[in-house]
N, C-alpha and C positions, 0 to 999 in steps of 0.2 A: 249453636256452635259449641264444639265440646272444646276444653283448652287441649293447648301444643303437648304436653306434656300427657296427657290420659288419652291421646290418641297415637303417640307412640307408644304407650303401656300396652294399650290393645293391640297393638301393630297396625294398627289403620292407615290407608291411604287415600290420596285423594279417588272421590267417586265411588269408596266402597260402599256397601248398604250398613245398616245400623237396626237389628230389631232391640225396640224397646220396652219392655213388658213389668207389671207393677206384681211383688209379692204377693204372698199372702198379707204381710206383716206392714204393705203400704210401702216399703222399697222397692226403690226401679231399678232394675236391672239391665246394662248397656252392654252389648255385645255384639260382632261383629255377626252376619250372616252365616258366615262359615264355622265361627265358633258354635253358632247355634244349632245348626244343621249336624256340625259332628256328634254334639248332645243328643240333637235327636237320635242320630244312627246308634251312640253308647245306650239308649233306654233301652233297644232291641239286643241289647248281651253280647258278652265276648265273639266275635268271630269265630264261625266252625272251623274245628280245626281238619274239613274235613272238605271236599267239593262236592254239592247234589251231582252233577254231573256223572263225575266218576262213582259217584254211589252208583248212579240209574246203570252206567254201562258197566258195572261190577254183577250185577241182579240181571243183565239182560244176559252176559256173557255166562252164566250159570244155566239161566234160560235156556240157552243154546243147546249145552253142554246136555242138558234135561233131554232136550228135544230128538238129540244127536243118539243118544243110549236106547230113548224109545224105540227108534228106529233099526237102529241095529236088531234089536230082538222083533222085528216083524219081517220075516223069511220073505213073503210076497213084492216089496218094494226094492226095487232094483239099485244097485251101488254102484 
């Protein structure tokens, strides 16, 4: 049981989970789930400032735009 006092430092509530994991240096490190879990997501780097999504439909809509000029210049295919 962690005292009253270091489990509202962490912000902890009842039922929350607790992962507890030992240093390099033989310190244990107590932290809520959530705080840990964000950690992990901060190892993978600042957030894009950017969305894959609107990347792909940026690249498809050029695609198009490609596709569309082809076309024009083949006399044979009807408009």
């Amino acid at each position: 049981m962690l005292p009253a006092a270091l489990r509202r430092q962490l912000g902890m509530r009842p039922g929350d989970d607790l992962v507890v994991s030992e240093e390099v240096d033989g310190a244990l490190r107590v932290e809520s789930r959530s705080a840990a879990a964000r950690a992990l997501i901060g190892l993978a780097g600042p957030p894009a400032d950017h969305s894959a999504v609107e990347e792909l439909r940026t690249e498809r809509r050029r695609e198009t735009a490609g596709e569309d000029a082809d076309a024009e210049r083949l006399p044979w295919l009807p408009r």
